[in-house]
N, C-alpha and C positions, 0 to 999 in steps of 0.2 A: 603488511601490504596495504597500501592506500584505497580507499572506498573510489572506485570506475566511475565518474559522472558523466551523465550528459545536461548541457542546460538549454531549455525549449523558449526562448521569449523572445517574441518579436522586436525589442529593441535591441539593435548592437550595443549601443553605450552598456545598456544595464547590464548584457549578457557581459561585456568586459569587464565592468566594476565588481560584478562577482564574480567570476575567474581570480582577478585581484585580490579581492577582500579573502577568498576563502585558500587562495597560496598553495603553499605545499599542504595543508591538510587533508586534500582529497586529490583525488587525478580526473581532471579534466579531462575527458577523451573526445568531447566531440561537442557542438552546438548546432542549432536551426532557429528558424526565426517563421517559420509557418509548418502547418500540419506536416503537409508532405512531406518537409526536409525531415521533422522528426520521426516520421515512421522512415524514412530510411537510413538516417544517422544512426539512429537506437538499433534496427532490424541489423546495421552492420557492425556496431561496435560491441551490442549486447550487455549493457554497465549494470553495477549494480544498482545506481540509483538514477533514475531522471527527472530532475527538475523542469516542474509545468505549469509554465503561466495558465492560467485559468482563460482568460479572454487574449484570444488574437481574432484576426479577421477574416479566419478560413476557417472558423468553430472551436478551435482553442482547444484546453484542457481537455474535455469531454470528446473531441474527436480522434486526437490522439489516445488516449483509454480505448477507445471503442475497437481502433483498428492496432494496437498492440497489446492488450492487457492479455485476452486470451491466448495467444502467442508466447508469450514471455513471461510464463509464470515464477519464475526468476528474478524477475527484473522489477524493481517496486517504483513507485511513483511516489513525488512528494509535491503537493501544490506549491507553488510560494507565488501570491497575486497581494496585488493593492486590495484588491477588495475584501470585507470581513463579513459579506451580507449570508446570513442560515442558509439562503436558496444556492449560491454559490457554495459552501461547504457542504449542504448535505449532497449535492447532487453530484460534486465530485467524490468524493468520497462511496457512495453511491454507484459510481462509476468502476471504483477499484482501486483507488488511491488510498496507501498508508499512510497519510499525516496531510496537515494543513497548516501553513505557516503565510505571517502578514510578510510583507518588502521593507516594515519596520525595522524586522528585526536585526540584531547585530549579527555581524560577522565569524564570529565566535559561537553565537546561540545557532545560525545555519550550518558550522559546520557538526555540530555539536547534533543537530537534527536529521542530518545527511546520515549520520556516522549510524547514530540510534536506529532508522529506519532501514540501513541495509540490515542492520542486526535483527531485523525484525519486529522494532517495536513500532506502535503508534504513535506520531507524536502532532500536536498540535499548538498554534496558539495560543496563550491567556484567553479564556472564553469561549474559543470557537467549539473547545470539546463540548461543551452543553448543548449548542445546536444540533448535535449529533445524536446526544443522548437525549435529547428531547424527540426526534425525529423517529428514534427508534422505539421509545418508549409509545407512541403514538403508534405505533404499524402491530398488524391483525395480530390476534390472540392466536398461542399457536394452540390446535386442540389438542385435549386430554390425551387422545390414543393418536397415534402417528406410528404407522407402521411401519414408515423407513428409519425412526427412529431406534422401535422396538429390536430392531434386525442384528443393532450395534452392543454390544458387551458392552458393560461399566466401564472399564477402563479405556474402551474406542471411544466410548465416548468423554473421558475426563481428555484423552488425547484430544478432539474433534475440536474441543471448548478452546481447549490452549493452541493447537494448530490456528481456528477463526480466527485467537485474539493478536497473532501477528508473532507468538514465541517462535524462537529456533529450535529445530531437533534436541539440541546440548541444553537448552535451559530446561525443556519438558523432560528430558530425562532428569536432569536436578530435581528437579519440584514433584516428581512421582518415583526420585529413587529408583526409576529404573535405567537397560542400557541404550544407547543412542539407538544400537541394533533393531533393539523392542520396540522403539519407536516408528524406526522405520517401517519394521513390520504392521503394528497398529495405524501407520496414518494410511497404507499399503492398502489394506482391509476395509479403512474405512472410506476411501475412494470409489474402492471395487463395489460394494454394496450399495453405497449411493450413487452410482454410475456418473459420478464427477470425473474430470480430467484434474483439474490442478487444483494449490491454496486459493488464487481467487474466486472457484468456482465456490470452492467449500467454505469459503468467509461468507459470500452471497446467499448459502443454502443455511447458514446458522446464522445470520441475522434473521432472515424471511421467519426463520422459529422461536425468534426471541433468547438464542442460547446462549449470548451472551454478557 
């Protein structure tokens, strides 16, 4: 089954050229060319992936994150703008977004990026991942004692680590040998505890800790 896209950019031309370029690899299900249209493109078609120009003229990337991200914990987001500047990647990203990709890239590398982040990886451009991890490396010490930490089992927390980093159920059970089921039941737990709603709440609350 084909990866669900929407694409967010306020040019038509481009938004067609990539419809094009990326063909039958993914399913297009729907486009917008300002905020609003994409908070109601996205809110009705529900895809797995939405591609988000960073800058339009109604706040762009960052305003569509803000009024869909919490909503749609399902639904991931992938930058793809001209621009390569640290303040534009950390803040998206920052925002809720799984990966950051230039308008350089090939056809082939986007769809290849598309594919990767509904799977739930992160994925970025040559370079931009270091402004991320410089970004992070920079933000507060988490302290010694953390009591919402303590509250979690070893193992909710080896889940919590790989949950944050964007894994799928199927792969954290690979990597810990256990069943998808136990999975669910751990990430379940570790929601409930830390009185989160979804993955992007809980990505947010394990970066602000340095966990990962």
């Amino acid at each position: 089954m084909s990866t669900r896209v929407v694409l967010v950019d306020d040019h038509g031309m481009f938004r067609a050229g990539v419809r094009t370029e990326l063909g039958s690899r993914v399913d297009v299900v729907g486009e917008a060319g300002s905020v609003a249209e994409a908070v109601a493109v996205v809110t009705t078609t529900r895809p797995d992936v939405v591609l988000l120009d960073v800058h339009m003229p109604d706040g762009g990337g960052l305003a569509v994150l803000e009024a869909l991200g919490p909503q749609l914990p399902d639904t991931r987001f992938l930058a793809l703008s001209v621009s390569d500047a640290a303040e534009d990647v950390i803040a998206i990203i920052r925002a809720g977004a799984r990966g950051y990709v230039t308008k350089t890239i090939s056809a082939d590398e986007l769809a290849d990026a598309v594919t990767r982040v509904a799977d739930g990886d992160v994925v970025f451009s040559p370079r931009l991942a270091g402004f991320v991890l410089d970004a992070f490396r920079d933000a507060p010490v988490v302290p010694a004692v953390d009591a919402e930490i303590d509250q979690l089992t070893p193992r909710e927390v080896e889940v919590l680590r790989l949950l944050a980093r964007g894994y799928a159920y199927k792969e954290i059970a690979s990597q810990l040998f256990i069943s998808i089921k136990t999975v669910e039941t751990h990430a379940s737990n570790v929601l409930r505890k830390l009185q989160l709603s979804n993955r992007h709440q809980l990505t947010r609350w394990a970066v602000d800790r340095r966990m990962l």
